[in-house]
N, CA, C and O of each residue as an XYZ file, in Angstrom:
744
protein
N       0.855     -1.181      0.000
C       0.000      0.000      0.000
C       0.894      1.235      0.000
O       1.816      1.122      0.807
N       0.883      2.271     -0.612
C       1.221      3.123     -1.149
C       0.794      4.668     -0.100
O      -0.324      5.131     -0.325
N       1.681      5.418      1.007
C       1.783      6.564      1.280
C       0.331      7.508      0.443
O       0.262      7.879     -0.728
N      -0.593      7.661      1.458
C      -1.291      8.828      0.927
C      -0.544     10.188      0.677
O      -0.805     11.022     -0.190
N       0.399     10.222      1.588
C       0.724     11.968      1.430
C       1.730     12.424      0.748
O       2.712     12.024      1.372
N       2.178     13.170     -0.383
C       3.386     13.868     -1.057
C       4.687     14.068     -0.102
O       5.023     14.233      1.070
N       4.921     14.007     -0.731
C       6.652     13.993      0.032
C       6.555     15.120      0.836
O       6.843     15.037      2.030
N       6.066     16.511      0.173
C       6.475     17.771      0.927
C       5.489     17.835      1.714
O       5.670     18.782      2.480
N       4.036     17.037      2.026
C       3.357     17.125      3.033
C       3.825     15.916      4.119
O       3.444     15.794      5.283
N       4.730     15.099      3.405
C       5.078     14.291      5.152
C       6.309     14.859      5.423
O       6.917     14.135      6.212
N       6.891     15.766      5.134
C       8.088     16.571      5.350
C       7.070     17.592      6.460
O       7.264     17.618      7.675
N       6.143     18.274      5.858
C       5.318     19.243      6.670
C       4.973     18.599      8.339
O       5.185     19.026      9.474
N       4.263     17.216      7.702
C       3.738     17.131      8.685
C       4.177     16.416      9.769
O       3.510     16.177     10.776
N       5.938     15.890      9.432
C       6.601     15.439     10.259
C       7.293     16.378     11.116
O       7.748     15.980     12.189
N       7.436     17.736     10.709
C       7.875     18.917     10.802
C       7.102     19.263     12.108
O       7.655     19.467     13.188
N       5.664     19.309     11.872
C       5.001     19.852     13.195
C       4.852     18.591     14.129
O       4.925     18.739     15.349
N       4.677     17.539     13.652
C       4.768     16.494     14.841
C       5.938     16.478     15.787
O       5.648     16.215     16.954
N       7.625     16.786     15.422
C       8.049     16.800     15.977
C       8.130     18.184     16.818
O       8.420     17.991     17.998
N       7.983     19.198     16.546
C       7.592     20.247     17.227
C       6.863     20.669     18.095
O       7.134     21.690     18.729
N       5.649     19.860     18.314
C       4.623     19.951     19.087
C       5.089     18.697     20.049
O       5.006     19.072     21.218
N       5.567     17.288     19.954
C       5.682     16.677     20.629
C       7.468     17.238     21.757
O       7.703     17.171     22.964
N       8.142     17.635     20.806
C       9.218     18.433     21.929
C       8.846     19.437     22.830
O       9.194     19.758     23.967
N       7.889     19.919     21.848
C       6.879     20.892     22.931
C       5.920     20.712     24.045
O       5.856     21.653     24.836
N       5.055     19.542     24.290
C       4.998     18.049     24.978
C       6.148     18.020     26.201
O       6.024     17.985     27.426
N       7.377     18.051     25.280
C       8.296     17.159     25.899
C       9.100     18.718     27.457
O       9.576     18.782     28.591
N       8.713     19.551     26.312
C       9.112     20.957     27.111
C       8.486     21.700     28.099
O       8.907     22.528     28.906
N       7.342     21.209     27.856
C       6.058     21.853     28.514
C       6.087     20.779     30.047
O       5.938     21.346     31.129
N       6.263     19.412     30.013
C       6.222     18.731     30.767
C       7.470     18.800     31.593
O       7.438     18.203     32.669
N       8.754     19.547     31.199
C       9.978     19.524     31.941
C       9.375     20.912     32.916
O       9.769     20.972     34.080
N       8.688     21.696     32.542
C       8.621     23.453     32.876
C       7.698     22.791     34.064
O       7.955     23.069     35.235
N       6.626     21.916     33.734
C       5.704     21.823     34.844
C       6.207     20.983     36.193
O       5.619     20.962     37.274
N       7.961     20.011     35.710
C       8.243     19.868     36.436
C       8.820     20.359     37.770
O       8.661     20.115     38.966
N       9.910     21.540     36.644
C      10.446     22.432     37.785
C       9.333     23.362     38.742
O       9.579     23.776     39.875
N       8.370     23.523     38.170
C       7.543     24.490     38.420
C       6.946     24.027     40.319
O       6.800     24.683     41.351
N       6.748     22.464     39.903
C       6.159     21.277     41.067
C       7.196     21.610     42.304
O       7.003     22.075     43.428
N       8.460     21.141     41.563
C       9.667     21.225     42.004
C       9.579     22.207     43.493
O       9.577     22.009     44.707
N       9.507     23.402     42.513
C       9.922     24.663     43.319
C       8.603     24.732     44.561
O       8.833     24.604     45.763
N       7.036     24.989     43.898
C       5.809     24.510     44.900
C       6.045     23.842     46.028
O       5.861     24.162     47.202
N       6.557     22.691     45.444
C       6.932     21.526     46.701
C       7.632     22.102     47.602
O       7.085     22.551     48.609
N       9.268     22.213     47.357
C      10.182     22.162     47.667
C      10.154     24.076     48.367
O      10.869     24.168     49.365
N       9.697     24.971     48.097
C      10.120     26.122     48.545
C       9.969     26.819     50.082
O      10.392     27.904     50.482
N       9.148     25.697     50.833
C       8.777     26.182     52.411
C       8.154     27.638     51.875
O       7.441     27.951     52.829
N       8.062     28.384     51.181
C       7.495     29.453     50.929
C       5.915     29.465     50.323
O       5.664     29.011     49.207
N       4.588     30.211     51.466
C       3.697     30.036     50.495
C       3.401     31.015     49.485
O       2.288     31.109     48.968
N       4.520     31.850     49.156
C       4.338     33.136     48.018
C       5.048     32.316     46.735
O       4.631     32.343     45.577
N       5.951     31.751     47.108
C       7.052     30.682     46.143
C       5.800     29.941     45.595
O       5.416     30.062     44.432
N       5.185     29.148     46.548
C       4.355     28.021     45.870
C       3.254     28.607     45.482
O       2.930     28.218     44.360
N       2.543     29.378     45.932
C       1.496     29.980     45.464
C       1.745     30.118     43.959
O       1.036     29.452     43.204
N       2.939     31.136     43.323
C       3.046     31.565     42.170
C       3.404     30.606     41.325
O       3.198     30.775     40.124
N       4.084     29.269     41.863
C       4.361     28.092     41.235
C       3.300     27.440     40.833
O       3.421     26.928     39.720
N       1.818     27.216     41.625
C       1.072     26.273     41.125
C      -0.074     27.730     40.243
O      -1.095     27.403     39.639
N       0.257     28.846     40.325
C      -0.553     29.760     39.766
C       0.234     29.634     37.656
O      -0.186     29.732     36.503
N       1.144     29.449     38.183
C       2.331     29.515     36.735
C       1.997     28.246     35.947
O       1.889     28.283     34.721
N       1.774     26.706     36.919
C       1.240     25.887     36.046
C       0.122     25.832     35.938
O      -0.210     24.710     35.554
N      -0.784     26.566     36.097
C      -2.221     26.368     36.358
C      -2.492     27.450     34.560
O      -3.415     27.320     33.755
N      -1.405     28.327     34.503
C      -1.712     29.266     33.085
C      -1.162     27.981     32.068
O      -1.804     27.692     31.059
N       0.053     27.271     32.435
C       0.537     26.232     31.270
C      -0.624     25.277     31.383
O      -1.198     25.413     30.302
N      -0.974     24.808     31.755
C      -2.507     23.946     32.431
C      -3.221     24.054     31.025
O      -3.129     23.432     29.967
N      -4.194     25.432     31.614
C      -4.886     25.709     30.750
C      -5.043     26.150     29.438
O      -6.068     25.908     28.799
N      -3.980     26.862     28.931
C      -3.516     27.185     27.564
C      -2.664     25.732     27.012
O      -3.003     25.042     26.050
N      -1.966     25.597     27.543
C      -1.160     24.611     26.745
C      -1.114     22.880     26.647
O      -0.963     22.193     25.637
N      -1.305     22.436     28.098
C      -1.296     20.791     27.989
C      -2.722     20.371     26.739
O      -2.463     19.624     25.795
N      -3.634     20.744     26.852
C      -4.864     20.191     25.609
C      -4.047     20.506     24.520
O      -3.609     19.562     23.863
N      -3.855     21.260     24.308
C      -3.848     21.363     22.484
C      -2.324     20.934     22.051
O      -1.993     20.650     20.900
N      -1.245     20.944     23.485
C      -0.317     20.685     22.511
C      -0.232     18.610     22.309
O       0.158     17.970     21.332
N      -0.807     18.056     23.757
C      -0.644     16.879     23.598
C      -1.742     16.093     22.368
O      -1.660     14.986     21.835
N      -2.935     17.399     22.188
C      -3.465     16.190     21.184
C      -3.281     16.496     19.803
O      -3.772     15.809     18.908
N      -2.541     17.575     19.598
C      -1.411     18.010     18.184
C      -0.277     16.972     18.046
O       0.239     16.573     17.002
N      -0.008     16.632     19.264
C       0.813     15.427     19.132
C       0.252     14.425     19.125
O       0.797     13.703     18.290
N      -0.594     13.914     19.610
C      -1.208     12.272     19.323
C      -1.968     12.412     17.530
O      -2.043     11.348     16.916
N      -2.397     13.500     16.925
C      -2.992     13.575     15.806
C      -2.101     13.745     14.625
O      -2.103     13.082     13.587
N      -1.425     14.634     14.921
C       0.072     14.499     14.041
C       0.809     13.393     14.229
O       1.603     13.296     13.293
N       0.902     12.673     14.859
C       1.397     11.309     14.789
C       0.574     10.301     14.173
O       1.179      9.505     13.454
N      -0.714     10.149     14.296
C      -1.644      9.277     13.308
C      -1.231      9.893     12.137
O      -0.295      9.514     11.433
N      -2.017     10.943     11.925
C      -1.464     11.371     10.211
C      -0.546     10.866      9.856
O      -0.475     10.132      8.871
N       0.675     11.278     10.882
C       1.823     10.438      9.953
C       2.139      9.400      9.465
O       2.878      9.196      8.502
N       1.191      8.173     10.581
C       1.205      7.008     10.501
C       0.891      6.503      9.277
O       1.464      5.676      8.568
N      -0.387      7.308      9.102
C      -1.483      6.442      8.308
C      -1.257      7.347      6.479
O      -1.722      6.920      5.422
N      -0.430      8.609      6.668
C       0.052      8.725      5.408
C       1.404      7.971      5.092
O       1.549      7.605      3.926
N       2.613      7.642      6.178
C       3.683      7.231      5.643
C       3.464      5.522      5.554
O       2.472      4.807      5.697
N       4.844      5.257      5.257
C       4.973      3.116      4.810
C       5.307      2.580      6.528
O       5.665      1.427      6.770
N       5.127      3.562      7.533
C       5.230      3.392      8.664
C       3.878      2.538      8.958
O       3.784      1.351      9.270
N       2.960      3.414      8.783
C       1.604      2.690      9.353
C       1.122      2.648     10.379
O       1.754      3.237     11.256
N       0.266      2.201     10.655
C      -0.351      2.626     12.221
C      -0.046      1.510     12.956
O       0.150      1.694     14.157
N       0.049      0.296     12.485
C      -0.243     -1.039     13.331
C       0.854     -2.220     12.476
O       0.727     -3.444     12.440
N       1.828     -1.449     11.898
C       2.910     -2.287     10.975
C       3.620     -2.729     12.038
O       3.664     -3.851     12.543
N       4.336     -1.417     12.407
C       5.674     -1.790     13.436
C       5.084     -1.653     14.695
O       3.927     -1.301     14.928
N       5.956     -1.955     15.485
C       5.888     -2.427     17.207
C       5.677     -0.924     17.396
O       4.643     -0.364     17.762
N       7.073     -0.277     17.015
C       7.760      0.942     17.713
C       6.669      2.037     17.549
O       6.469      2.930     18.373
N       5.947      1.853     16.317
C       4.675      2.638     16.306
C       3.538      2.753     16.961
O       2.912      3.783     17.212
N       3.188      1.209     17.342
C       1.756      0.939     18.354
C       2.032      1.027     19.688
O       1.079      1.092     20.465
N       3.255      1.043     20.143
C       3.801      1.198     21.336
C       3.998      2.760     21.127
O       4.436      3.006     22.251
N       3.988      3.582     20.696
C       3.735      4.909     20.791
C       2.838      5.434     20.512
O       2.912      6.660     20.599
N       1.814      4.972     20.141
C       0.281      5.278     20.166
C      -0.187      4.889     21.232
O      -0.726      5.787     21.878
N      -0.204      3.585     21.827
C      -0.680      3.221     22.991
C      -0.177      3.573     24.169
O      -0.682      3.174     25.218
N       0.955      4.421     24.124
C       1.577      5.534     25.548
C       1.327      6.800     25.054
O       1.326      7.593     25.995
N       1.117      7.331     24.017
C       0.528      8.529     23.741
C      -0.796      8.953     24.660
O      -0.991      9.834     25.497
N      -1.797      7.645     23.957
C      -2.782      7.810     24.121
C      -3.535      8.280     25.511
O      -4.180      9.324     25.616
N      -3.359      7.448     26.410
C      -3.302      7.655     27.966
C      -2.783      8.669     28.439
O      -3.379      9.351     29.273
N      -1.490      8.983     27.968
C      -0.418     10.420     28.687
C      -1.464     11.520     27.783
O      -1.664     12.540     28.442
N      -1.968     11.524     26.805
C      -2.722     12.908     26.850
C      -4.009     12.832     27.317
O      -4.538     13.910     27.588
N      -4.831     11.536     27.528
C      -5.888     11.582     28.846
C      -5.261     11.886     29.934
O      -5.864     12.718     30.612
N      -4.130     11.470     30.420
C      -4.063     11.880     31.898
C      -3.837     13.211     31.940
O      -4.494     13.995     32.625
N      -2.840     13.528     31.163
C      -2.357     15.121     31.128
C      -3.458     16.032     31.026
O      -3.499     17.048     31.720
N      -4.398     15.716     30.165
C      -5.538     16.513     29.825
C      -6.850     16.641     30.651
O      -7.598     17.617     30.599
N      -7.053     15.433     31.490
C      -8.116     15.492     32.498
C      -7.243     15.161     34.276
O      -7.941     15.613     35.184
N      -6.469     14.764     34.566
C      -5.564     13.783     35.271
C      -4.987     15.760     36.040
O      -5.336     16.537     36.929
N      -4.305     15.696     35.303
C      -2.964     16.466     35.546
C      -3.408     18.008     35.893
O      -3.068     18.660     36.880
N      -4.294     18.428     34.770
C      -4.959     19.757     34.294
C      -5.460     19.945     35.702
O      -5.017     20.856     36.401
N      -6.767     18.739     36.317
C      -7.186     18.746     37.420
C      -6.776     18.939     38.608
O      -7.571     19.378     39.439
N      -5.432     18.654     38.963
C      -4.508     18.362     39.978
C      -4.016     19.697     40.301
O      -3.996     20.223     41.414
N      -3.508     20.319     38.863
C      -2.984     21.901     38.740
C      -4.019     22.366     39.589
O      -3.768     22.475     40.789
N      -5.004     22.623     39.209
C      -5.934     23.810     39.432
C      -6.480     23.616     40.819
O      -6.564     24.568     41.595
N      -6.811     22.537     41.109
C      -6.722     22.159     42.735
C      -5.423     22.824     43.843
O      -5.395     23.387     44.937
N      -4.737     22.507     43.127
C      -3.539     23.143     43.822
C      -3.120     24.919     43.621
O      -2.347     25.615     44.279
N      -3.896     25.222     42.562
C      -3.488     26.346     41.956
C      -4.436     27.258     43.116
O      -3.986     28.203     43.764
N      -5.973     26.681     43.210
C      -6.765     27.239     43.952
C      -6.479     27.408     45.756
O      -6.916     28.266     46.523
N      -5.597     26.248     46.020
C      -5.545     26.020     47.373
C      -4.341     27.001     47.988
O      -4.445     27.762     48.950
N      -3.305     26.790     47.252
C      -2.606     27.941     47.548
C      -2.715     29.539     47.282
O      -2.031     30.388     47.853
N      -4.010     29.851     46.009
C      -4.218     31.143     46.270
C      -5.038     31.605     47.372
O      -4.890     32.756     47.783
N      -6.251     30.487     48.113
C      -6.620     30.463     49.195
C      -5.552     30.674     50.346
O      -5.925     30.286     51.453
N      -4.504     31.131     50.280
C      -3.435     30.283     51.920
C      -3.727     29.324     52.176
O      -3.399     29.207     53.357
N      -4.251     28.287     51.799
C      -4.446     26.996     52.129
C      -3.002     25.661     51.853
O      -2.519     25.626     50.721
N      -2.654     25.046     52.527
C      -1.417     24.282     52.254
C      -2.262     23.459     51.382
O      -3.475     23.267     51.473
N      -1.177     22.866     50.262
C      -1.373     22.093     48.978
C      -1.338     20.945     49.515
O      -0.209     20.484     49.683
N      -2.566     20.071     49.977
C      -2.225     18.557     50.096
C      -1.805     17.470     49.151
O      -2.043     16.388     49.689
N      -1.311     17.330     48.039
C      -0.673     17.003     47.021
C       0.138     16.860     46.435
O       0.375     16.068     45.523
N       1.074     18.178     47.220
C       2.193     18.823     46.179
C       2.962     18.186     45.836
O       3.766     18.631     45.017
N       3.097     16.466     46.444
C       4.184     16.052     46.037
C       3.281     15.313     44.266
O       3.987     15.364     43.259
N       2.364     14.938     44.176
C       1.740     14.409     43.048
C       2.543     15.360     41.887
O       3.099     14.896     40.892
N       2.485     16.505     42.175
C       2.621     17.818     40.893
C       3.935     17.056     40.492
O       3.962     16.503     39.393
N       4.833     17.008     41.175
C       6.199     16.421     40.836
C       6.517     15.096     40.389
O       7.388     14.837     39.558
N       5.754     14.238     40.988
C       5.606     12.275     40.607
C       5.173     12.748     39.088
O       5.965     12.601     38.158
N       3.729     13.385     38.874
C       3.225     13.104     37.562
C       4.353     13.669     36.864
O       5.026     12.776     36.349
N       4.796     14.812     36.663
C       5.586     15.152     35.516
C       6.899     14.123     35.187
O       7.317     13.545     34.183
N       7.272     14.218     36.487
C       8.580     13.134     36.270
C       8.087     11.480     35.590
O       8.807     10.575     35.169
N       7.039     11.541     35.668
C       6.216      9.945     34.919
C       6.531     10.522     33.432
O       7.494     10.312     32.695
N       5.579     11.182     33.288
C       5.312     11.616     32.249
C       6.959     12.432     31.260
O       7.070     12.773     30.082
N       7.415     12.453     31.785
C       8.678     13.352     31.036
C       9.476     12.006     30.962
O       9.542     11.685     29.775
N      10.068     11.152     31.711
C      10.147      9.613     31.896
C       9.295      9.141     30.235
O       9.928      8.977     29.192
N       8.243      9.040     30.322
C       7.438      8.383     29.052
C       7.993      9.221     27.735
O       8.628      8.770     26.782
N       7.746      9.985     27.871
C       8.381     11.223     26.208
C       9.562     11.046     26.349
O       9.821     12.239     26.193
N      10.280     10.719     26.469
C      12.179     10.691     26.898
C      11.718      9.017     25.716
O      12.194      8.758     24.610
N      10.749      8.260     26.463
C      10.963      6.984     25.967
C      10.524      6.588     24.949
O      10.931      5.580     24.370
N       9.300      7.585     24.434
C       8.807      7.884     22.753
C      10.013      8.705     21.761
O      10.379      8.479     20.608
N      10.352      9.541     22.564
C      11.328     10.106     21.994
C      12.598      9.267     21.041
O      13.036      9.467     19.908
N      12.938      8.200     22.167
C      13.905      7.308     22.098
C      13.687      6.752     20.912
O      14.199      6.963     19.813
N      12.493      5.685     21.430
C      12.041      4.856     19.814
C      11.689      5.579     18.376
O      11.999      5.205     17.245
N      10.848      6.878     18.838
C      10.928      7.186     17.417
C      12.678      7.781     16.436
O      12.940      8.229     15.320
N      13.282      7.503     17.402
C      14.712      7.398     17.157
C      15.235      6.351     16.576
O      15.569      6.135     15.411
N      15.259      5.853     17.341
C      15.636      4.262     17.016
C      14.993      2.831     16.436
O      15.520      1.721     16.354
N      13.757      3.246     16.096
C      12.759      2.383     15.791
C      13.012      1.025     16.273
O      13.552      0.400     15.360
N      12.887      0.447     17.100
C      13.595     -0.489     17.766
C      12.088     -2.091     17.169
O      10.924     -1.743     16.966
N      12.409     -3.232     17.055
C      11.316     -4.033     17.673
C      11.146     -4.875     15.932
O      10.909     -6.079     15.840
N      11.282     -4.165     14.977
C       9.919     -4.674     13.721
C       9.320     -4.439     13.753
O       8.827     -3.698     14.604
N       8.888     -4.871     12.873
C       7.356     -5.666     12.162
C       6.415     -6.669     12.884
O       6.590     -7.837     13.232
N       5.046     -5.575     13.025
C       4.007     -6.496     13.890
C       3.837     -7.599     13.036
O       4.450     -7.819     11.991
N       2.606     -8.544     13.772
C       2.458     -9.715     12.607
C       1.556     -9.273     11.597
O       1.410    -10.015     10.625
N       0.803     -7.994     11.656
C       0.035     -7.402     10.855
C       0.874     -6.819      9.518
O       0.469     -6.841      8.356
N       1.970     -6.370      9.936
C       3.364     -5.513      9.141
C       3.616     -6.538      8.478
O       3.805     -6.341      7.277
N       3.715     -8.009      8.995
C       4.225     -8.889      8.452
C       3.555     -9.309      7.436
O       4.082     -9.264      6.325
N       2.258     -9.802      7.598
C       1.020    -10.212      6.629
C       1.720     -8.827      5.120
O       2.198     -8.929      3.990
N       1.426     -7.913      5.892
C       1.083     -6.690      4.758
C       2.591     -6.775      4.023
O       2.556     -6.712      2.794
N       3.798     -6.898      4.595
C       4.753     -6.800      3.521
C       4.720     -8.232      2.934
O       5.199     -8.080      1.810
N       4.454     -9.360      3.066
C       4.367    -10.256      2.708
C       3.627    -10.322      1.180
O       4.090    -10.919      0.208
N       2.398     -9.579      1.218
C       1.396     -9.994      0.861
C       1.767     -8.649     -0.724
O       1.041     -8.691     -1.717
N       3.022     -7.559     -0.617
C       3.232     -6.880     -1.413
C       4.385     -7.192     -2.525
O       4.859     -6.576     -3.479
N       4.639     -8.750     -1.777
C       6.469     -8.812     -2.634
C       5.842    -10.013     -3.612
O       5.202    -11.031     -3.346
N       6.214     -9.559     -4.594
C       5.934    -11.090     -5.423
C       7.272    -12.233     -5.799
O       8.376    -12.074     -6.321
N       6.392    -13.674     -5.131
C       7.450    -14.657     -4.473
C       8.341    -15.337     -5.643
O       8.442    -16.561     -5.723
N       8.914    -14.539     -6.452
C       9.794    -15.613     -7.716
C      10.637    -15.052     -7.393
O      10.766    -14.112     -6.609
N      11.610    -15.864     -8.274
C      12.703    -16.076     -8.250
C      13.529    -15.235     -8.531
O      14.720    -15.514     -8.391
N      13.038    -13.664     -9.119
C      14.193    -12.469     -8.405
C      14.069    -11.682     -7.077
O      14.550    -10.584     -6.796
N      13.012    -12.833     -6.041
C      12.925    -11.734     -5.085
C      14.049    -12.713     -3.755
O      14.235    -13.926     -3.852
N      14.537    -12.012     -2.836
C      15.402    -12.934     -1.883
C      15.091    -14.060     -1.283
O      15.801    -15.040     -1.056
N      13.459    -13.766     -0.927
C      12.603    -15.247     -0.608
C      12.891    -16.209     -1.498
O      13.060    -17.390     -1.193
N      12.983    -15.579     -3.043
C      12.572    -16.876     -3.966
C      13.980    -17.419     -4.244
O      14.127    -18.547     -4.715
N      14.637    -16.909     -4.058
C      16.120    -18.004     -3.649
C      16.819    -18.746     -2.627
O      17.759    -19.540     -2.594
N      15.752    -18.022     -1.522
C      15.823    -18.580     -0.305
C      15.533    -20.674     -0.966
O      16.224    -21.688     -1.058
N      14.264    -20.304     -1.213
C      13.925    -21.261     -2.155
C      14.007    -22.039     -2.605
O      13.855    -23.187     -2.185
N      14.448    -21.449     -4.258
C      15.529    -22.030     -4.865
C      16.699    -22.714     -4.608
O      16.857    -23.846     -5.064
N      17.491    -22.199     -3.973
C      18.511    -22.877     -2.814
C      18.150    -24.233     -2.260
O      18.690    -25.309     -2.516
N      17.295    -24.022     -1.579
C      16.949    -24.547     -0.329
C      16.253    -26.388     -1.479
O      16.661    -27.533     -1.283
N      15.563    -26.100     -2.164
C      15.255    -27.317     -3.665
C      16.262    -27.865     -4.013
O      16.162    -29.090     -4.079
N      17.749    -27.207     -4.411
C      18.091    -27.797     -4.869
C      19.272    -28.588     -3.939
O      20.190    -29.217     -4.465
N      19.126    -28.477     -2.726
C      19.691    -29.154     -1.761
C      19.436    -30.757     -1.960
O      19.893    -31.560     -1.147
């Protein structure tokens, strides 16, 4: 099966996938330090402005940039010879995508603003250590998408397998068919 998309649109659209997912990847380091400092500052003016700072990345940024990244990554899938469900390294990054922008997006968002509210109350943050576990999970996971879409590590699912199988034709100028050949005239 044959790439839906032109060269200069999977150039495009590999272009913003990786951009938005470093951005993902950036956004989730900022919310770490941010936890970091909340947690860690014995100060409630420190933490106050800390969970007030992720509570603006919260709301402007975790939705749209994580599901620019889970959607720009299908596209890519399903226009390039990658595929959605060929290789390992692909479904294993859809299926940790998928969850890390539910959690981030309902999970995380929630957690912020709880905390964002409690400390603009003077109220101590019963949580604060969560703010810091989740990001470090989550920055942990993109470090490890990151990786594979690096390294494409794993193959060909058995689906990848069927499908390249099912595109090579089996004579005798293809490597199978001397596998073959060979192997007959033993």
């Amino acid at each position: 099966m044959k790439p839906n998309l032109s060269r200069p649109a999977r150039r495009a659209l590999l272009v913003v996938h990786v951009v938005v997912s470093v951005g993902w990847l950036g956004l989730t380091l900022c919310l770490l330090a941010l936890g970091i400092a909340g947690a860690a500052s014995g100060s409630a003016d420190t933490a106050e402005a800390a969970y007030r700072a992720m509570k603006i990345f919260g709301d402007w940024l975790i939705a749209p940039i994580s599901l620019a990244s889970l959607l720009s990554g299908v596209a890519l899938s399903l226009g390039t010879p990658w595929g959605l469900a060929r290789y390992r390294w692909v479904v294993t990054k859809f299926w940790l995508t998928v969850p890390a922008a539910g959690a981030s997006i309902f999970a995380l968002r929630a957690e912020i603003a709880s905390a964002a509210a409690d400390a603009s109350a003077g109220r101590a943050v019963p949580s604060s250590v969560d703010l810091v576990i989740a990001p470090s999970v989550a920055l942990g996971v993109y470090l490890f998408l990151t990786a594979i879409s690096v390294l494409k590590p794993w193959g060909l699912t058995a689906r990848g397998r069927r499908l390249r199988a099912g595109s090579r034709p089996t004579g005798a100028g293809t490597r199978s068919g001397r596998r073959v050949a060979a192997r007959s005239q033993a």
